[in-house]
C-alpha positions as a printed Julia matrix, in Angstrom:
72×3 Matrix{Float64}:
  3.02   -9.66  -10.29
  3.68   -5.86   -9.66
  1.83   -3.13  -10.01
  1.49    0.64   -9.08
 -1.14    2.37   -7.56
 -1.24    6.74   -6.81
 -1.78    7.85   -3.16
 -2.4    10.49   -1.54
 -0.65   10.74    2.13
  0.78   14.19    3.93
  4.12   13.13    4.88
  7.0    10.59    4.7
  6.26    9.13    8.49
  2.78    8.78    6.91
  4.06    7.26    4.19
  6.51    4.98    6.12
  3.54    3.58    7.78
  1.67    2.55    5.22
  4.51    0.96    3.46
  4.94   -1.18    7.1
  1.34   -1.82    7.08
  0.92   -3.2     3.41
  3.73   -5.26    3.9
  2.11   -7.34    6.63
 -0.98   -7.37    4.51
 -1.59  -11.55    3.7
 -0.75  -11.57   -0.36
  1.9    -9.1    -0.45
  5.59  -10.21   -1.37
  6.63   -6.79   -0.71
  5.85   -2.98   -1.4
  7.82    0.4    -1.85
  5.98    3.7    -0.82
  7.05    7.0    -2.72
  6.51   10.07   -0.93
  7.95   12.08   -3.49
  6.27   10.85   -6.43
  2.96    9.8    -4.04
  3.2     6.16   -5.35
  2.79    2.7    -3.75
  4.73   -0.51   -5.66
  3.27   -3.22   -4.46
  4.69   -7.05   -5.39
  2.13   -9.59   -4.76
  2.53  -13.11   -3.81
  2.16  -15.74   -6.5
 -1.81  -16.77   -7.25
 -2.75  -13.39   -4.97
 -5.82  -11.68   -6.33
 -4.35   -7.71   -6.71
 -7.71   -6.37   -6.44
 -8.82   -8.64   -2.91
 -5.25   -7.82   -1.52
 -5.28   -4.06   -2.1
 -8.81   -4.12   -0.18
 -6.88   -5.12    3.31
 -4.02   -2.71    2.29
 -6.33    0.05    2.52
 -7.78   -0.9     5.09
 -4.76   -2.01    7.11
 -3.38    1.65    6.04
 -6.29    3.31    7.49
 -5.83    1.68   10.72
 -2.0     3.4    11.05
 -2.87    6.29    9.1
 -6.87    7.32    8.27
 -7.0    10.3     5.93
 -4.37    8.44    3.49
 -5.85    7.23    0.07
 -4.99    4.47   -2.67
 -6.61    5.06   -6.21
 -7.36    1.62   -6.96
């Protein structure tokens, strides 16, 4: 399953991080950060619960970068 979610980040390093850090999040297949169009693409591993997994991504992107946001 795929889905998109708006951020809010300052810059494309920032950006950068958070796509490294959701991608080692437990549940994601993979995910694309935008910093142009401030969106996240995540892919999520089969029988994944979205809503459980995007919890740790924002959390995990906090850790590399704390004033970023995901609108869940």
């Amino acid at each position: 399953m795929k889905k998109s979610y708006k951020i809010e980040v300052d810059c494309a390093n920032c950006a950068n991080k958070m796509e490294d850090a959701a991608k080692k999040t437990e549940g994601v297949k993979d995910c694309v950060v935008s910093f142009m169009s401030l969106k996240m693409n995540v892919e999520f591993e089969e029988g994944a619960d979205p809503k459980a997994v995007m919890q740790e991504v924002l959390k995990n992107c906090k850790k590399v970068e704390d004033d970023c946001e995901i609108y869940l």
